[in-house]
C-alpha positions in Angstrom: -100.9 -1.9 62.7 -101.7 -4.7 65.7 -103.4 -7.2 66.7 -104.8 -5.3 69.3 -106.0 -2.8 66.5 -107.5 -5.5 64.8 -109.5 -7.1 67.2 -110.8 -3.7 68.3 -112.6 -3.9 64.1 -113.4 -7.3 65.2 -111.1 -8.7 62.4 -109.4 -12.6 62.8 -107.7 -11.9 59.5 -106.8 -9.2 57.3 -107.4 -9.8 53.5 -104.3 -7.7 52.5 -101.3 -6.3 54.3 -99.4 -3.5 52.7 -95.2 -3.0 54.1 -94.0 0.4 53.7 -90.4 2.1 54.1 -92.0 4.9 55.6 -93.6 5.7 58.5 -97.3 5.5 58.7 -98.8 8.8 58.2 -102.3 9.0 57.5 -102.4 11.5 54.6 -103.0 11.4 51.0 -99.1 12.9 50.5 -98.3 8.7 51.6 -99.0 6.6 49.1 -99.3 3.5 51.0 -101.5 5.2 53.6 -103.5 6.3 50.6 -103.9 2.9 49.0 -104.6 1.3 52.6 -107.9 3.8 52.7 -108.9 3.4 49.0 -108.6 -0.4 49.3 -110.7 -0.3 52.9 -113.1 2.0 51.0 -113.7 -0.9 48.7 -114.5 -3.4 52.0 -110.9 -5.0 52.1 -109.8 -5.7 55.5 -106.0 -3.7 55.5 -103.4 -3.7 57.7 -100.1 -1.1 57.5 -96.5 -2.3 58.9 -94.5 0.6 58.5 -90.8 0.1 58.4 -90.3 -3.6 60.0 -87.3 -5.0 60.7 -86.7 -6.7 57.4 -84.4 -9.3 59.2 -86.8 -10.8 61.6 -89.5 -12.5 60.5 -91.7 -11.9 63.8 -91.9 -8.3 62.5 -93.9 -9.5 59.3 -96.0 -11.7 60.8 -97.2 -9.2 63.7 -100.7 -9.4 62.0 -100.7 -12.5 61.1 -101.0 -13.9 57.6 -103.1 -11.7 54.9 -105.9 -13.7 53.2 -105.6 -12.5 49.7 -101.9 -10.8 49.3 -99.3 -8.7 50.6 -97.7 -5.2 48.8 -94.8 -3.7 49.3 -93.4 -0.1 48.5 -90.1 1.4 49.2 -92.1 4.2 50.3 -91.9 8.1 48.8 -88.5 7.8 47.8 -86.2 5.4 46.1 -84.3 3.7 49.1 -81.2 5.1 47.5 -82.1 8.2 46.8 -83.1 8.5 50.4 -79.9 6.6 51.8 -77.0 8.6 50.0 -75.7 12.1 48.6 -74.8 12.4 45.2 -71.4 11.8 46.4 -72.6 8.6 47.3 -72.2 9.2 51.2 -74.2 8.1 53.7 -77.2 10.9 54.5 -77.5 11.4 58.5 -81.0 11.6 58.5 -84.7 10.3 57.0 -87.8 13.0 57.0 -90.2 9.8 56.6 -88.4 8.4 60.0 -89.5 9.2 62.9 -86.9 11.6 65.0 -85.6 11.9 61.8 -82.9 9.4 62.0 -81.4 7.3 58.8 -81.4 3.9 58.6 -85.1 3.2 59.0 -85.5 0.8 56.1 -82.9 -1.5 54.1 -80.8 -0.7 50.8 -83.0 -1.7 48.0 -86.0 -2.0 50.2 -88.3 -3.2 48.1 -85.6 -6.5 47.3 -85.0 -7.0 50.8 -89.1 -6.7 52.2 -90.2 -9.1 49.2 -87.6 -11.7 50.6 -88.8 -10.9 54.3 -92.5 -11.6 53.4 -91.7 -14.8 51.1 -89.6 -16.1 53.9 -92.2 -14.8 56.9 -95.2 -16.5 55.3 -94.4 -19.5 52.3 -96.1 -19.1 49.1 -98.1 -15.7 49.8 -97.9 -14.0 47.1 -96.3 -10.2 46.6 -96.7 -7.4 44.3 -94.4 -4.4 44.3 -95.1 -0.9 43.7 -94.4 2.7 44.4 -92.1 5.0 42.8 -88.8 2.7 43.7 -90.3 0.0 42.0 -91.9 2.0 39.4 -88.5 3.0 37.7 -86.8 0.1 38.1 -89.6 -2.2 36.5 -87.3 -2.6 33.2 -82.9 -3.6 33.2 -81.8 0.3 34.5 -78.4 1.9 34.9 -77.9 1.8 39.1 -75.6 5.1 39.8 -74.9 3.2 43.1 -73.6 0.3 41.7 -72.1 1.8 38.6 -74.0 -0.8 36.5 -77.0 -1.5 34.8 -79.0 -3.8 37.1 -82.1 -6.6 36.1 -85.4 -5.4 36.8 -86.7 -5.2 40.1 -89.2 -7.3 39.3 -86.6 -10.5 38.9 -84.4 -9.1 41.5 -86.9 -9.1 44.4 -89.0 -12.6 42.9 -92.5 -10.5 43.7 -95.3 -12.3 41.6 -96.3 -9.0 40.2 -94.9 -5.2 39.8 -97.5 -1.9 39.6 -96.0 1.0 38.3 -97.5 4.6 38.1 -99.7 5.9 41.1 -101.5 2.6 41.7 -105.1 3.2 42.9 -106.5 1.5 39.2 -104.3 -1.8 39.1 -104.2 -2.7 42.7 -108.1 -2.2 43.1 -108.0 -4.5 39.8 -105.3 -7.0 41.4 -107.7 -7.1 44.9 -111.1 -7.7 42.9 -109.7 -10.8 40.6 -107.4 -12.3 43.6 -110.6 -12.4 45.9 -112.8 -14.0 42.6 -109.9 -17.1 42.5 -107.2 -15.9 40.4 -103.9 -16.2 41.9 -101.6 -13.5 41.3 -99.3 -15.3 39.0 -101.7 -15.7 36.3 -102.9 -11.8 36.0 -101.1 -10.8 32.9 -103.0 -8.4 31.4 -103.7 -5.5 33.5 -102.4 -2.2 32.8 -100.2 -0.8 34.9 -98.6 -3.9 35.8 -95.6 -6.2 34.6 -94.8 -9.5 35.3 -92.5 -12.0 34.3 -93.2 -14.9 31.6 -91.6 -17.7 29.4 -92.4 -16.1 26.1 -92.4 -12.5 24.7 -96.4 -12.3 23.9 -97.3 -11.7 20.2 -97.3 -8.5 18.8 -95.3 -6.7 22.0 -92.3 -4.1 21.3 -89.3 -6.4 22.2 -86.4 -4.0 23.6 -82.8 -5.1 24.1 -82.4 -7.8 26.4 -80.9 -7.2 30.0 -77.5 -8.8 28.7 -77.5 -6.6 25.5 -78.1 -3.4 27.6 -76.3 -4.0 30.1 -72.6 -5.0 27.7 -73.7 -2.0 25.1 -74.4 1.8 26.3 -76.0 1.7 22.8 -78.6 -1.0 23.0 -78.7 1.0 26.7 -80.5 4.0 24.9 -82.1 2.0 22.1 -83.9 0.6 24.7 -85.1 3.6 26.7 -86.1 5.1 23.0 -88.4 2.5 22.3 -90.1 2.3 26.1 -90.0 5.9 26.4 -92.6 6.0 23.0 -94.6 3.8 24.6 -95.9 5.2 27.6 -99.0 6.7 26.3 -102.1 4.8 28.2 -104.2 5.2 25.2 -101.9 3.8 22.3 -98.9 2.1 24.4 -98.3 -1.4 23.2 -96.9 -3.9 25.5 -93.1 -4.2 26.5 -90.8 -7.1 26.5 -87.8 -7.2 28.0 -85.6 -11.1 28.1 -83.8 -11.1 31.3 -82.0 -14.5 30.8 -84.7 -17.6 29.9 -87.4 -15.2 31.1 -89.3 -12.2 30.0 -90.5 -9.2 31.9 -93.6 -7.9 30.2 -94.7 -4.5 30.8 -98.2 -3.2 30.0 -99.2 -0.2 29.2 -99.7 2.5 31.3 -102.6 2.6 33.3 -105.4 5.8 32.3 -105.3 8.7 34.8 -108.0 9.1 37.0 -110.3 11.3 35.9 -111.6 13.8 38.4 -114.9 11.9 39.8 -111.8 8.9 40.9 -109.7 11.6 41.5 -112.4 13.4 43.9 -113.2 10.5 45.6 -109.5 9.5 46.8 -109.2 12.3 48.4 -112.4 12.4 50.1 -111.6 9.2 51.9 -111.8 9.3 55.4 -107.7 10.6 56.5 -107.2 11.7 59.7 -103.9 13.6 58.5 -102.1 12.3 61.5 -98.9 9.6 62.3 -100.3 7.1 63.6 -100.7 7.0 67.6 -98.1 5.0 68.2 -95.3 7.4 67.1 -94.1 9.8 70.1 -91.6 11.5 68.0 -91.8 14.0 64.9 -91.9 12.6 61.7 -90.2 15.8 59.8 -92.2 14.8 56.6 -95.5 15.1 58.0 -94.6 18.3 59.7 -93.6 20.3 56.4 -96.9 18.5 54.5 -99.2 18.2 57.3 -101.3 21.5 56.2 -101.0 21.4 52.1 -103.2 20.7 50.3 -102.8 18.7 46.7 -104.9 20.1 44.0 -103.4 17.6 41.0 -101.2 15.4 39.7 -99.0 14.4 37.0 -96.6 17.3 35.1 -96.3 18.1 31.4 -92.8 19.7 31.8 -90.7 16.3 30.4 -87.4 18.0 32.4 -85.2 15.4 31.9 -83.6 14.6 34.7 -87.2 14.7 36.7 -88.6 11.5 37.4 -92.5 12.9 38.2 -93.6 12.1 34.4 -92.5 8.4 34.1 -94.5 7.6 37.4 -97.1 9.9 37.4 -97.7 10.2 33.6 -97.8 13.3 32.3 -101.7 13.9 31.6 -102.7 16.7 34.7 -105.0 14.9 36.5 -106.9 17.8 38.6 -109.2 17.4 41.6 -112.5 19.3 41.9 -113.2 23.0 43.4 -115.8 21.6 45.7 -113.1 18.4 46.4 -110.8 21.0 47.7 -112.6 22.9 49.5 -114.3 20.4 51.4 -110.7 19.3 52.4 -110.2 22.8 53.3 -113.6 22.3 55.4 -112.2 19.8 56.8 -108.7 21.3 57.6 -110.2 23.4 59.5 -111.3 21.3 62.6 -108.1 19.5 62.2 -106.8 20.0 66.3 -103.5 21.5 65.4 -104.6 24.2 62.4 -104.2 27.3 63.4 -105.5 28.9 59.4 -101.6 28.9 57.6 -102.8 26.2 54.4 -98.6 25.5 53.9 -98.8 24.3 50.2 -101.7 24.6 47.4 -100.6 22.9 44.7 -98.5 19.7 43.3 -95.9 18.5 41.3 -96.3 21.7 39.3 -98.7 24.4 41.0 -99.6 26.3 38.2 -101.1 23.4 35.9 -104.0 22.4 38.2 -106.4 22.7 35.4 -104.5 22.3 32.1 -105.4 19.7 29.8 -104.8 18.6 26.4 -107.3 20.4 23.9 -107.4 17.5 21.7 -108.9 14.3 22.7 -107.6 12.8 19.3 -104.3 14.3 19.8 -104.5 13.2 23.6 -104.9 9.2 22.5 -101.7 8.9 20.0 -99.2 11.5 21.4 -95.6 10.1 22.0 -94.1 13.4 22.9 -92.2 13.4 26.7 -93.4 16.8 27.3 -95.9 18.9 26.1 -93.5 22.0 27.0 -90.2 21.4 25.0 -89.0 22.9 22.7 -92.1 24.6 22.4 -95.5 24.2 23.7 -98.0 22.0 21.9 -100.5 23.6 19.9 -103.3 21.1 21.8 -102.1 22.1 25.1 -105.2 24.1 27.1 -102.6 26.7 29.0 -105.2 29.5 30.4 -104.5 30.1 34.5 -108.3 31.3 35.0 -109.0 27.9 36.3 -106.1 27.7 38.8 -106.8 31.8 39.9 -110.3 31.0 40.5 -109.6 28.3 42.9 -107.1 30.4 45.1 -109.7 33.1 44.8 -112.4 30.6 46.8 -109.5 29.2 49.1 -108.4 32.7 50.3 -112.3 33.1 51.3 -113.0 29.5 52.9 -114.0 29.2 56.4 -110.9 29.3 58.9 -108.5 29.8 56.5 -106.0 33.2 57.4 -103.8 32.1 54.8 -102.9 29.9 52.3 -99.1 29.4 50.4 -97.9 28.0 47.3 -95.0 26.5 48.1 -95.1 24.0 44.9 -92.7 25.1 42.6 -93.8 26.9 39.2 -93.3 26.8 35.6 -92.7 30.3 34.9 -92.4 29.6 31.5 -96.4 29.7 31.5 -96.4 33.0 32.7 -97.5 35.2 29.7 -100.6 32.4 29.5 -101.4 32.8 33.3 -101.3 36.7 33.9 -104.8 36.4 36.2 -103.0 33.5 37.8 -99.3 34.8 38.3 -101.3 38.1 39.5 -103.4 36.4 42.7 -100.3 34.7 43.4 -97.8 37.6 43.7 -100.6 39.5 45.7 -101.4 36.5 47.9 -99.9 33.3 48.4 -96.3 33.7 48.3 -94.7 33.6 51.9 -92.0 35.5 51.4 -90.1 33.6 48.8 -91.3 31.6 45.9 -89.6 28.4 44.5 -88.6 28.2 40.7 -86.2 26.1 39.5 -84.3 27.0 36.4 -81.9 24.3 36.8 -79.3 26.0 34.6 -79.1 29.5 32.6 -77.0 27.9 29.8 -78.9 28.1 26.7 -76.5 24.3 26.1 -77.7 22.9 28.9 -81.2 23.9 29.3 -81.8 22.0 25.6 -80.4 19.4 27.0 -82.5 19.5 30.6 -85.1 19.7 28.3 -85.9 23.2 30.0 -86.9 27.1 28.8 -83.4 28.9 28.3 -82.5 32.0 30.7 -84.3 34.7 28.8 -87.7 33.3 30.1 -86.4 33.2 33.3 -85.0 36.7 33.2 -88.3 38.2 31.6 -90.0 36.2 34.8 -87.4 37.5 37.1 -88.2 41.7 35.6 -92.2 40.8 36.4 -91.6 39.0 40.1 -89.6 41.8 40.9 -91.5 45.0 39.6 -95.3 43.2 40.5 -94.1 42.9 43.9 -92.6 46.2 44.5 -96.0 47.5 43.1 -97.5 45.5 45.4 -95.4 46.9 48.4 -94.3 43.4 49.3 -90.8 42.4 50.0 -90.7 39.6 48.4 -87.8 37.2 46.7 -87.3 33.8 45.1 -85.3 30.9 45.8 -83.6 29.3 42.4 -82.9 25.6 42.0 -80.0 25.3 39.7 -78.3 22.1 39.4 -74.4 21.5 39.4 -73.1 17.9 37.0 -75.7 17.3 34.8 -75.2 16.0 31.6 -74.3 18.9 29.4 -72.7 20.7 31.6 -69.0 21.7 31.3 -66.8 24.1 34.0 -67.4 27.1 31.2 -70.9 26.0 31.1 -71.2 26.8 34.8 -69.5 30.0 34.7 -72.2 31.3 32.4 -74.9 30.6 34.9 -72.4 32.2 37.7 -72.3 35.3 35.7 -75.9 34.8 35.3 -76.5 34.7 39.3 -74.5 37.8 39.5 -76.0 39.8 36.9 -79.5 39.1 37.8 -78.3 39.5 41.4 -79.6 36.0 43.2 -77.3 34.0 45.4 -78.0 30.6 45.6 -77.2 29.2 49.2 -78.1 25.8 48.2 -77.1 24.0 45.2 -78.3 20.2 44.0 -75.8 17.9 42.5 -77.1 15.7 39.8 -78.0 12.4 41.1 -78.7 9.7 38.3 -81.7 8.3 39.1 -83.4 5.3 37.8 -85.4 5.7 34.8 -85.1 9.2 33.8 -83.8 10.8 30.5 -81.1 12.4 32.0 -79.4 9.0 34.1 -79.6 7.5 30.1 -77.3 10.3 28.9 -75.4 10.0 32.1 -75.0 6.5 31.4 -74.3 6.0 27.3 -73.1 9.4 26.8 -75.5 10.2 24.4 -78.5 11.8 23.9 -80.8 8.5 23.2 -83.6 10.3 20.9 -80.9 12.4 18.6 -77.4 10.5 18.9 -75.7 13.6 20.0 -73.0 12.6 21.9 -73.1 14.4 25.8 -70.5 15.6 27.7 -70.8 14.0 31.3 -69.1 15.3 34.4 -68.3 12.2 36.3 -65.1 13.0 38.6 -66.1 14.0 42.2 -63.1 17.3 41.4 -65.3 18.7 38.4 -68.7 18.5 40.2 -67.8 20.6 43.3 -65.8 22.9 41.0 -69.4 23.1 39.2 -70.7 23.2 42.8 -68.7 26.3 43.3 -69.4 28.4 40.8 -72.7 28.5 41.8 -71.6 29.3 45.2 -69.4 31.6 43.8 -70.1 35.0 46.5 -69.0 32.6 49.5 -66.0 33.2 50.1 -65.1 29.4 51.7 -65.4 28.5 47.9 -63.0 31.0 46.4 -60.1 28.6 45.7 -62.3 26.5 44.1 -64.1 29.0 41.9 -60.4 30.4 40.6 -59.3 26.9 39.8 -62.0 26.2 37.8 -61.6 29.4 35.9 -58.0 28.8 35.4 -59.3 25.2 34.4 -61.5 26.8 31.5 -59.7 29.8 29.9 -62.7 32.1 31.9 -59.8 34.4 34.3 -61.1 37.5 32.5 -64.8 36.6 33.2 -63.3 35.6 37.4 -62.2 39.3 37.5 -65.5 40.2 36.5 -67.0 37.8 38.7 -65.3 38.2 42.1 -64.5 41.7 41.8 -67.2 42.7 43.6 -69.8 40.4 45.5 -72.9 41.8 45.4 -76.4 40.1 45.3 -79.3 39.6 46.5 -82.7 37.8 46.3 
């Protein structure tokens, strides 16, 4: 991150520099931190400035000039996302700052660091990534600016984008850059779009930026036709005309398989901020001590954005790569034997896989979950239960949480698994997420409706009393989505009630870039059926959605009787605030 640091490696130049928007943490949950280790792994000389001040230049050149090229990532969230509510209000804090404080990188970051470097250091060339840029690589519907914007890729004038987790086509982008080829001339990498003169032959040409962006119908047309091809295997090329130029998007890069996969995370991370931070970075401190066992998520949830940037083919890591992190866990100088997380972006799928390698290379479905699971899809939890089995028993370890959420939907194919997890590596409460217990708007979430839920809800509760544990769960539902009316929402409070939970949190649906649920949000519509969507948009009808959710506290009873008044539901209020009972 200095010069000082750099001299101390004996380096006079790096060959790449990587800017990130968050702070440098080394730990494979970063993905900059990640890539800087994989790309030194492969003898590049790497350097890491972590949240410069993108308006003076001085900041960007701290290391001086990179050799080869600079990369840029927003960092683990869209700079958005991470700078305002749903209500489009200005968030007090940052858990990738640290202290914790908010404004630690720009609006747009990935726009504003591109125009920092390009102005720090004339003619280097730039390639975007990470999951900012990953979403916004095609024209998409900006919930902050109320309108669909270019892609990022024209916005910000990097020479190249990378979209998905990275590791394959910047390893590509580092290899042909050092053999002579500039930057502007790779075209034909997967993983990777760029922008050019001409659509190339044979590619699926989508709605321009100035159709999409005048028509909410040529809107969905176009997310119809990208969202079918973002199979690695059979994807063809995308392009997009944004004015007298064309971004071309190639397909998907292939998942690593688990020998790549093993070997990322064996690289050499001290899972520590770097030494120069004297203050708590408060995303380090909750992921400090988990432990990521795979990626990518078969679910297709449609307002989730984990599928379109981690594909969703599970990508799952080793036994022995696991616990030799474990091993090395152990001498870390602040463990004290709690393992905080074992899992990722779903816990329970660490080891699923498609059954069909045929099936596997031509598949366009989102998910392999909705409305029913695919016949190809490998579900069995012996995998998963055998590897908590070996955790619970590895050196130094006293004990070890899944704190991932789950898809309890897989429950009656995981019985072994949902058993050791009940009995061992719950801390207290487990995460699910529902989202919604209206049979309406779970088909349109793209979820399981509230029976499975319910029956999950019977098993949690009568396992763990069996058990002797005192155990509960902490429900995600979200308030606004697309779908969702004010009757809608007095369903799922009724639900709450009758199931007895209390939700003391409640998400508001926040359009984000890319996802199915921002397109319906957007057009109206459901994009793969035509089915118009009902969309709560006015600020009054999503915290009247809010409420009803938070229907037992009693600083949201006004609310909760106007929006029963608002719906016809007063006989259902009597029955719901009659009596507030719940629990977890």
């Amino acid at each position: 991150m200095s010069r000082r640091e750099m001299a101390a490696r004996g380096w006079e130049e790096l060959d790449i520099l990587l800017v990130s928007g968050d702070a440098y943490v080394d730990h494979p949950a970063f993905g900059i931190p990640l890539l800087g280790r994989l790309l030194e792994s492969e003898g590049y000389r790497v350097g890491i400035i972590a949240q410069p001040d993108w308006k003076d230049p001085e900041a960007l050149r701290i290391m001086g000039r990179p050799r080869l090229f600079a990369a840029v990532s927003a960092g683990a969230m869209d700079s958005m996302v991470n700078h305002y509510t749903a209500a489009k209000k200005i968030r007090s804090n940052d858990a990738y700052t640290p202290g914790g404080r908010a404004g630690g990188r720009p609006n747009r970051a990935v726009i504003a660091y591109t125009a920092a470097l390009k102005g720090a250091f004339k003619g280097l060339g730039v390639v975007i990534g990470g999951i900012e840029a990953s979403l916004r690589r095609l024209a998409h519907y900006d919930y902050w600016d109320d309108r669909v914007r270019r892609s990022v890729l024209v916005d910000s004038k990097a020479d190249l984008l990378v979209f998905g987790m990275g590791e394959t086509p910047l390893l590509e982008i580092a290899r042909r850059v050092q053999g002579g080829e500039s930057l502007s001339s790779l075209s034909d990498i997967s993983g990777t779009a760029h922008l050019s003169p001409e659509p190339p032959e044979q590619a699926v040409v989508l709605p321009s930026f100035e159709e999409v962006s005048q028509d909410p119908a040529r809107y969905g047309e176009a997310f119809r036709l990208a969202a079918g091809e973002a199979n690695p295997y059979s994807g063809r090329v995308l392009a997009q005309q944004h004015g007298p130029r064309w971004v071309v998007v190639q397909p998907p890069a292939a998942s690593l398989d688990e020998v790549a996969l093993d070997r990322v995370y064996g690289l050499p991370f001290q899972k520590l901020p770097h030494p120069s931070y004297h203050e708590a970075i408060p995303a380090y401190e909750q992921i400090r001590f988990s432990i990521t066992t795979h990626r990518g998520c078969f679910g297709g949830c449609a307002f989730c954005a984990i599928t379109h940037h981690q594909g969703k083919q599970i990508q799952s890591r080793s036994e022995q790569s696991v616990l030799d992190e474990l091993e090395r866990l152990a001498d870390h100088p602040e463990f004290r034997g709690t393992v905080t997380d074992i899992g990722g972006p779903t816990a329970n799928m660490y080891g699923l896989e498609c059954g069909s390698d045929k099936a596997r290379r031509t598949c366009r479905r989102a998910g392999c979950l909705y409305p029913r699971p695919c016949r190809h899809l490998v579900t069995s939890g012996r995998r998963a239960a055998q590897l908590l089995g070996k955790v619970r028993r590895q050196r130094g370890v006293k004990h070890a949480y899944v704190a991932s959420g789950i898809r309890y939907d897989l429950m009656e194919h995981q019985q072994e698994y949902f058993e050791a997890l009940l009995e061992h590596h719950v801390g207290g409460l487990l995460k699910v997420a529902p989202e919604s217990a209206s049979n309406k708007v779970t088909r349109v979430m793209r979820k399981p409706g509230p029976g499975a839920f319910e029956q999950f809800l019977a098993y949690y509760r009568q396992t763990s009393g069996k058990l002797g544990l005192r155990q509960g769960v902490v429900p995600y539902f979200i308030a606004g989505h697309p779908g969702s009316t004010l009757s809608d929402m007095v369903d799922v409070a009724l639900f709450l009630k009758r199931n007895r939970l209390r939700v003391e949190q409640v998400q508001e649906f926040t359009p984000t870039p890319g996802t199915l649920a921002t397109c319906m949000y957007h057009t109206g519509c459901d994009p793969f059926t035509g089915e118009p969507v009902n969309v709560p948009r006015s600020p009054r009808e999503k915290r009247l959605q809010k409420a009803l959710l938070l229907w037992h506290l009693p600083e949201h009873r006004q609310d909760v009787l106007e929006a029963l008044r608002r719906c016809g539901r007063q006989e259902d209020g009597r029955l719901l605030l009659e009596r507030r009972r719940g629990g977890n």
